[in-house]
C-alpha positions as CSV (number, residue, x, y, z in Angstrom):
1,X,-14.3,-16.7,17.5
2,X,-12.9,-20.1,18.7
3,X,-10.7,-21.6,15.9
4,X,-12.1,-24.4,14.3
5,X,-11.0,-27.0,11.9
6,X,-12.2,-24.9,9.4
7,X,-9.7,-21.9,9.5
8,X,-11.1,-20.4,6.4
9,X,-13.9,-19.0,8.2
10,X,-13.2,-15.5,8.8
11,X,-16.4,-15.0,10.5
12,X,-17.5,-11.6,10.5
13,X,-14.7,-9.1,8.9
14,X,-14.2,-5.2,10.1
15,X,-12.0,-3.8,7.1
16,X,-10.5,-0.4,8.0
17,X,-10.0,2.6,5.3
18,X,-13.1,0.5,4.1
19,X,-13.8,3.9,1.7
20,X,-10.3,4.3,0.0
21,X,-8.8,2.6,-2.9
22,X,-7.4,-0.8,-1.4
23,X,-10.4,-0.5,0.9
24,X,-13.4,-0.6,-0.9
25,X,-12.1,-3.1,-3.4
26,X,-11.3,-5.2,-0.2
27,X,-14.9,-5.0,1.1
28,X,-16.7,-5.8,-2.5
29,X,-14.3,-9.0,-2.4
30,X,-15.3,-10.0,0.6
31,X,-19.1,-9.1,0.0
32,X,-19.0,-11.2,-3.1
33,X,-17.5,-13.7,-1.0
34,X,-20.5,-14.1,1.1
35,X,-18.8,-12.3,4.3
36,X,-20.7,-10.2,6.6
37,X,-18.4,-7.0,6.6
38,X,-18.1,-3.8,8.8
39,X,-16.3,-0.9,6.3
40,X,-14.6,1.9,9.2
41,X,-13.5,5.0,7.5
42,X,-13.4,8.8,7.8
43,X,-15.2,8.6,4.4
44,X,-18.7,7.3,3.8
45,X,-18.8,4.0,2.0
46,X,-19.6,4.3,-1.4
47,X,-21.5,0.9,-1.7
48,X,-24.5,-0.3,-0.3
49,X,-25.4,-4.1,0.6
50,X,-27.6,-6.2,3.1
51,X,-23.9,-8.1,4.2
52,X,-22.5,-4.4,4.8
53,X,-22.2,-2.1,8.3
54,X,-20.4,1.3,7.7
55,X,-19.2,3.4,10.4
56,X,-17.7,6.8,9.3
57,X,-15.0,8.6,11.6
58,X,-11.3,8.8,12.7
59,X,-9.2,6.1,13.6
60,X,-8.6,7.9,16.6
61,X,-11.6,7.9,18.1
62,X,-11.4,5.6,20.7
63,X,-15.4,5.0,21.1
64,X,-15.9,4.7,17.7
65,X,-13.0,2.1,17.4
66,X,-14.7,0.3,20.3
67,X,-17.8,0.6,17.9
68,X,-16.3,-1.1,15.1
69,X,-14.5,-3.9,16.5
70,X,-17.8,-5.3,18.5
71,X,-18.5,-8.8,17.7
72,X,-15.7,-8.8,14.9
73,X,-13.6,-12.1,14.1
74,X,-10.8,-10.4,11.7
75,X,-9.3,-7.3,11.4
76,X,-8.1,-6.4,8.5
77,X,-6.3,-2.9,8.8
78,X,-5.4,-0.5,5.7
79,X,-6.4,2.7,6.4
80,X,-3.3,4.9,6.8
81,X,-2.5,8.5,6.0
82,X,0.0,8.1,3.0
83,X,2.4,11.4,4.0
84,X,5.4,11.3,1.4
85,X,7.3,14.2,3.4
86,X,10.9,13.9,3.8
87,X,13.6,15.8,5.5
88,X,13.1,19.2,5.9
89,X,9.5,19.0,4.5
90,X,8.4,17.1,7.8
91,X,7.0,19.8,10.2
92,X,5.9,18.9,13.7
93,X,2.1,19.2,12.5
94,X,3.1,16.4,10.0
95,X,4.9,14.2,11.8
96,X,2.2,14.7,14.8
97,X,-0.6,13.5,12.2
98,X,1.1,11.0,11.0
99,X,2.0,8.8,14.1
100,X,-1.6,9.9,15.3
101,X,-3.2,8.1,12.7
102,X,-0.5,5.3,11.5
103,X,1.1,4.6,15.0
104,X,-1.5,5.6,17.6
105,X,-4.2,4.6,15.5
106,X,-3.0,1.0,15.1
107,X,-2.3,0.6,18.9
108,X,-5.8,1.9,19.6
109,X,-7.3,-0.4,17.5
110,X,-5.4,-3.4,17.8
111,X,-6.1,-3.1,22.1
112,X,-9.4,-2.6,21.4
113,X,-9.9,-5.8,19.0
114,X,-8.3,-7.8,21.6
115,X,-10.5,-6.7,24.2
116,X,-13.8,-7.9,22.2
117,X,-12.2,-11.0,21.6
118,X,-10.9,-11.1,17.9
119,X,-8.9,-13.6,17.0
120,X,-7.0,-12.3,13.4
121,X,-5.6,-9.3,13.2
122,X,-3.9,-8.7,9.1
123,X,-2.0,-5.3,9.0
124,X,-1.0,-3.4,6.1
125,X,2.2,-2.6,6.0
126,X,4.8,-1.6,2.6
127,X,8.2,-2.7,1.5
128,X,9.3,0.6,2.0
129,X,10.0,-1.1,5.8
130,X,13.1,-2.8,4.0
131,X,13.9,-0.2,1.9
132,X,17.4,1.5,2.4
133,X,18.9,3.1,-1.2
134,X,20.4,0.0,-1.9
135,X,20.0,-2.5,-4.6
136,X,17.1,-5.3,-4.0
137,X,16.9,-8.0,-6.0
138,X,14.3,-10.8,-4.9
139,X,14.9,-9.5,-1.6
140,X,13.2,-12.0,1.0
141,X,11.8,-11.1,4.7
142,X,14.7,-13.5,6.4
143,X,17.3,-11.4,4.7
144,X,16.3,-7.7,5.0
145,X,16.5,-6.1,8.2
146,X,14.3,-2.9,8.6
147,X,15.4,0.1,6.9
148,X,17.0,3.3,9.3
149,X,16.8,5.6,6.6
150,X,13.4,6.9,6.3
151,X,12.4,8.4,2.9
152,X,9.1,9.6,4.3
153,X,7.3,9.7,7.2
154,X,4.8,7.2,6.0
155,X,7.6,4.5,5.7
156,X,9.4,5.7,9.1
157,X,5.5,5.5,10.8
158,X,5.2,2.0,8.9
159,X,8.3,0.5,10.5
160,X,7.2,1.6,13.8
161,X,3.7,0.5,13.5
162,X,4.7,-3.0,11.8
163,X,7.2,-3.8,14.6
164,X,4.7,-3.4,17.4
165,X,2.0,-5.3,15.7
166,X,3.9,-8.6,14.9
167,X,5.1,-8.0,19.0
168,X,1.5,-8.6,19.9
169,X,0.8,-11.4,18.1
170,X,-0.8,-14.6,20.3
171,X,-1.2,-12.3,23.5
172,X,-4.9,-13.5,24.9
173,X,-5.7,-15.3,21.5
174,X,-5.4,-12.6,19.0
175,X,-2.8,-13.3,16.2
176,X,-1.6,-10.6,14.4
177,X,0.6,-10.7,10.8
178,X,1.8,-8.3,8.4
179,X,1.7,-8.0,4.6
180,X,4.0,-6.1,2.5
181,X,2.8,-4.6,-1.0
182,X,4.7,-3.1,-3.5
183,X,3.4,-0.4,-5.5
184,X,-0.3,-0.7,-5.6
185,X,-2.3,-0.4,-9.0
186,X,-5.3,-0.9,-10.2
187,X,-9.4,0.5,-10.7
188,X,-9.8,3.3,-8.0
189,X,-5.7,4.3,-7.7
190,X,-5.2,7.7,-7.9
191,X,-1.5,7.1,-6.9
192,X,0.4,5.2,-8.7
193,X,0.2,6.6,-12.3
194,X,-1.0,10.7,-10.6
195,X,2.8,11.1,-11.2
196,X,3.2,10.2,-14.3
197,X,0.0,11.9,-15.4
198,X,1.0,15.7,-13.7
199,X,3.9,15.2,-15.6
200,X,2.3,14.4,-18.9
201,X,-0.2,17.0,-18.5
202,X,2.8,19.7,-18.2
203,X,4.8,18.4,-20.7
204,X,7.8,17.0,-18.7
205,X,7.4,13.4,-20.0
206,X,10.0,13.7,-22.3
207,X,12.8,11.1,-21.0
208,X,13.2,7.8,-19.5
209,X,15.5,8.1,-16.3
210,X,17.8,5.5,-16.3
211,X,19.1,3.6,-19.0
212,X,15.8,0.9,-18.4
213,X,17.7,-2.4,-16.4
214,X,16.8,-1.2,-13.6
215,X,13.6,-3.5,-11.9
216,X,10.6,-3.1,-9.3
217,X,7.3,-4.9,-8.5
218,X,3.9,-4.0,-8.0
219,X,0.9,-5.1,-6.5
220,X,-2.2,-5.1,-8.3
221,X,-4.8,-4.7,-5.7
222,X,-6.8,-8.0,-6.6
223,X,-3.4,-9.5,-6.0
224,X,-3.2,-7.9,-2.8
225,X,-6.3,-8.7,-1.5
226,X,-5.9,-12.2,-2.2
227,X,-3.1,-12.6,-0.4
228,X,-4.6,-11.0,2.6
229,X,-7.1,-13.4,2.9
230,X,-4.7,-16.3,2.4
231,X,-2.9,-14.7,5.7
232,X,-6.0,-14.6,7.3
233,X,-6.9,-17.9,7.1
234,X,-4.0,-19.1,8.3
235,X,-3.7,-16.8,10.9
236,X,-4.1,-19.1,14.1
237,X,-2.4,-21.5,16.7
238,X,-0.1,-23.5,15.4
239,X,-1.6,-21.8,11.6
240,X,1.8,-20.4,9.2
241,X,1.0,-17.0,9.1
242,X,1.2,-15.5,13.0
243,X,3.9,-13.3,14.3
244,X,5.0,-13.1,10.1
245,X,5.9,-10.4,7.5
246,X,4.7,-11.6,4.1
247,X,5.9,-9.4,1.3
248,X,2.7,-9.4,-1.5
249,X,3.0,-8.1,-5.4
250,X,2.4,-9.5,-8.5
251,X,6.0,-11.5,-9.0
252,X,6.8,-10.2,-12.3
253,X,9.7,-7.4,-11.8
254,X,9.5,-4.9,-14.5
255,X,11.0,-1.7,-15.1
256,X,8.7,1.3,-14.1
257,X,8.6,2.9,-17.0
258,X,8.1,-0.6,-19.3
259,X,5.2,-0.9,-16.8
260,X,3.6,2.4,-17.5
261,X,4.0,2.2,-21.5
262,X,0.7,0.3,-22.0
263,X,-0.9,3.3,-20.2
264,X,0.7,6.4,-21.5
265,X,0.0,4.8,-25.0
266,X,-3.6,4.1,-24.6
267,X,-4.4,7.9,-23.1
268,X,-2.7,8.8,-26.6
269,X,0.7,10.4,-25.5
270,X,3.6,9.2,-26.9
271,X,6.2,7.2,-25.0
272,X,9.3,8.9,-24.2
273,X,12.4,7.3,-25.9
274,X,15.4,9.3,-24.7
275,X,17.0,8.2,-21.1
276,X,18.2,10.3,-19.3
277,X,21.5,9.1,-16.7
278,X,19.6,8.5,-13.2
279,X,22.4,10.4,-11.2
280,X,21.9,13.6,-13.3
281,X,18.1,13.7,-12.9
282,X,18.6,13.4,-8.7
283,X,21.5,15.9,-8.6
284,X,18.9,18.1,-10.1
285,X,15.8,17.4,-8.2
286,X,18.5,18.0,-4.9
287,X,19.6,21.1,-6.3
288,X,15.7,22.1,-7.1
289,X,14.6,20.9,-3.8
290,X,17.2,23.0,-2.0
291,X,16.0,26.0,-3.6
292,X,12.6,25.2,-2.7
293,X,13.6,25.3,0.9
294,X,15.9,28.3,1.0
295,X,14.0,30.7,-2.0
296,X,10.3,29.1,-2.0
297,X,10.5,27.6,-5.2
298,X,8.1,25.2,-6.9
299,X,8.6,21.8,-5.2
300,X,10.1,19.2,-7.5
301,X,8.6,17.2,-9.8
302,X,10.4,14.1,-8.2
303,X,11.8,14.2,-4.4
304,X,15.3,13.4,-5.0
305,X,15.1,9.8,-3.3
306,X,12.2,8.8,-5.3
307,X,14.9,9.0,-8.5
308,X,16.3,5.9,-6.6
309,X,12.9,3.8,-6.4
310,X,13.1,3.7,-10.6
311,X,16.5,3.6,-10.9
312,X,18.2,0.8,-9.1
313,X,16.8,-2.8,-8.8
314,X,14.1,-2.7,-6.4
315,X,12.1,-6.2,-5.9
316,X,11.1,-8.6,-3.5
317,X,10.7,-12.5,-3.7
318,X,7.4,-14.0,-2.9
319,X,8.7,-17.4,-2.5
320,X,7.4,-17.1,1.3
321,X,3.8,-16.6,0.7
322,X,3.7,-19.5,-1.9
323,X,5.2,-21.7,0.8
324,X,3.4,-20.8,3.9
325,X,0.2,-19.1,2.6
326,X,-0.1,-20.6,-1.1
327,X,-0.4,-17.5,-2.7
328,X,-0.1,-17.2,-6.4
329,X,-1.2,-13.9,-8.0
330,X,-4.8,-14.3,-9.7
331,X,-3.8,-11.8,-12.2
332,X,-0.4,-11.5,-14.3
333,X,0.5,-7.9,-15.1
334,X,-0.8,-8.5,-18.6
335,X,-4.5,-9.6,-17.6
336,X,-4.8,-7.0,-15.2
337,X,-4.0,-4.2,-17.5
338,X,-6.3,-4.8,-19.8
339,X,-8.6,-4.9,-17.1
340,X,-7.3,-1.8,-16.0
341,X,-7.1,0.8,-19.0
342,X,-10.2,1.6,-19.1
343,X,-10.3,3.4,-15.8
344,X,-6.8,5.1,-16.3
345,X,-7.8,6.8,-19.8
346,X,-10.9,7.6,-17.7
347,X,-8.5,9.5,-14.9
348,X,-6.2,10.7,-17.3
349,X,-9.0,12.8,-18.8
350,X,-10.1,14.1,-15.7
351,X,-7.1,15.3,-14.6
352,X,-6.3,17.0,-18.2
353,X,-9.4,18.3,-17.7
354,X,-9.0,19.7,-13.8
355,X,-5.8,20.9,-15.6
356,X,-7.6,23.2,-18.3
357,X,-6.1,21.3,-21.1
């Protein structure tokens, strides 16, 4: 698409991972918006709508990439394989899939938009790029360099894929920009509060870890997708956005386990009082974790670096995306948990009763 002075026209949209959680809110936003939409996805598309083309398959299929990126103006790329493997966890098959789907995958379809002529190109990234066991506190995306000490294999294939993307950003007309989200929430996660439920559901909830200073952010997913479409419209020549990292959450820092009270109250457990010292609990899940290794043991409840992530101040400033993108979150944490409950005492239930409680 030729740019235009009106560089809110997306023209037509192919959304990747159009079936997952991030996804398919994405594509009812952009539905309701008026846009014409393609949804790509290993999964079929739960909705239907005139406004709507779904193609189901792998990321990795180059003719079915070609497929999806015909006579497409914006990319907007979330799918991803979200492999929280560390260390001695990550076997070859793992780290094989992985960089097939978050690495490979990305290149493939990124060559392939350029080729039939897209011009915008948004990729979902995570601030888990930044990320390095030390205290954040309203880290920005001048300051923080990308993280060498990969947690995971989804945030070591993150940095990779990120760092190639914003390297191809104006080449034959297609500009390309990254967002970063924190911890995303909201109707359709099965993520964010799973671990807090498995826990609940065996009875382990019983104490705060760390004495409750400590700060993070989130990103509810209406907040998210807002600010991708803010990048994408000003995703062109001479346009804010091209080339840039924008980090995306909900700008209220919060400690996790304030965050979760509203929902561990309303499914009717009760909120854990005691804390517990945050270097005990990860001595213990390192000692656990070793004899998982060496004697097959249950895996622990919490990998041992995750005791960081709730532990130490963890939070990012969004002071870029007001300035270059005018982003403001449409939802404070407040609204969007009321918004929210419903579903999570809906999942909550599921899961006690998958559990056989």
């Amino acid at each position: 698409m030729s740019q235009t002075a009106n560089n809110k026209d997306l023209g037509r949209v192919l959304v990747t991972g159009g079936s997952g959680f991030v996804g398919c809110n994405f594509v009812t936003t952009l539905l309701n918006k008026g846009f014409k939409v393609c949804s790509f996805d290993l999964a079929p598309s739960p909705l239907t709508h005139e406004n709507l083309d779904v193609i189901v398959g792998n990321i990795c299929d180059q003719d079915l990439v070609n497929k999806a990126v015909k006579d497409v103006d914006t990319v907007f790329h979330t799918a991803a394989i979200i492999d929280l493997k560390g260390g001695k966890a990550v076997t070859k098959e793992y780290r094989d899939r992985s960089y097939a789907i978050n690495v490979e995958g990305t290149k493939n379809l990124l060559i392939a938009a350029r080729k039939a002529g897209v011009s915008r190109f948004v990729y979902t990234a995570s601030n888990s790029v930044v990320i390095g066991g030390k205290p954040i506190t309203n880290g920005t995306e001048a300051q923080l360099p990308y993280t060498e000490r990969f947690n995971d294999l989804y945030t070591e294939t993150k940095v990779v894929a990120e760092k190639w993307v914003l390297a191809q950003n104006s080449i034959e007309g297609l500009y390309t920009c990254s967002i970063r989200p924190s911890g995303i929430w909201g109707e359709g996660d099965k993520t964010m509060f799973k671990q807090f439920f498995d826990q609940m559901i065996a009875g382990l909830l019983k104490a705060r870890v760390g004495m409750g200073d400590a700060k993070l952010d989130n990103s509810y997913v209406h907040n998210l997708i807002h600010g991708h479409i803010l990048a994408a419209e000003h995703l062109y020549e001479g346009g804010t956005a091209p080339g840039e990292a924008f980090f995306i959450n909900d700008g209220d820092p919060i400690n996790m386990f304030d965050f979760a009270r509203p929902v561990i109250e309303a499914v009717g457990e009760n909120f854990p009082r005691m804390k517990v010292p945050a270097p005990l609990i990860k001595f213990i899940m390192i000692i656990w974790q070793a004899l998982h290794f060496r004697f097959g043991f249950p895996e622990p409840p919490v990998p041992p670096l995750a005791v960081e992530r709730i532990a130490i101040n963890n939070y990012f400033s969004i002071d870029k995306a007001r300035r270059d993108l005018g982003y403001e979150p449409p939802y404070t944490t407040a609204e969007a948990m009321k918004e929210c409950l419903p579903y999570y005492q809906k999942l909550y239930q599921e899961m006690r009763t998958a559990a056989g409680k």
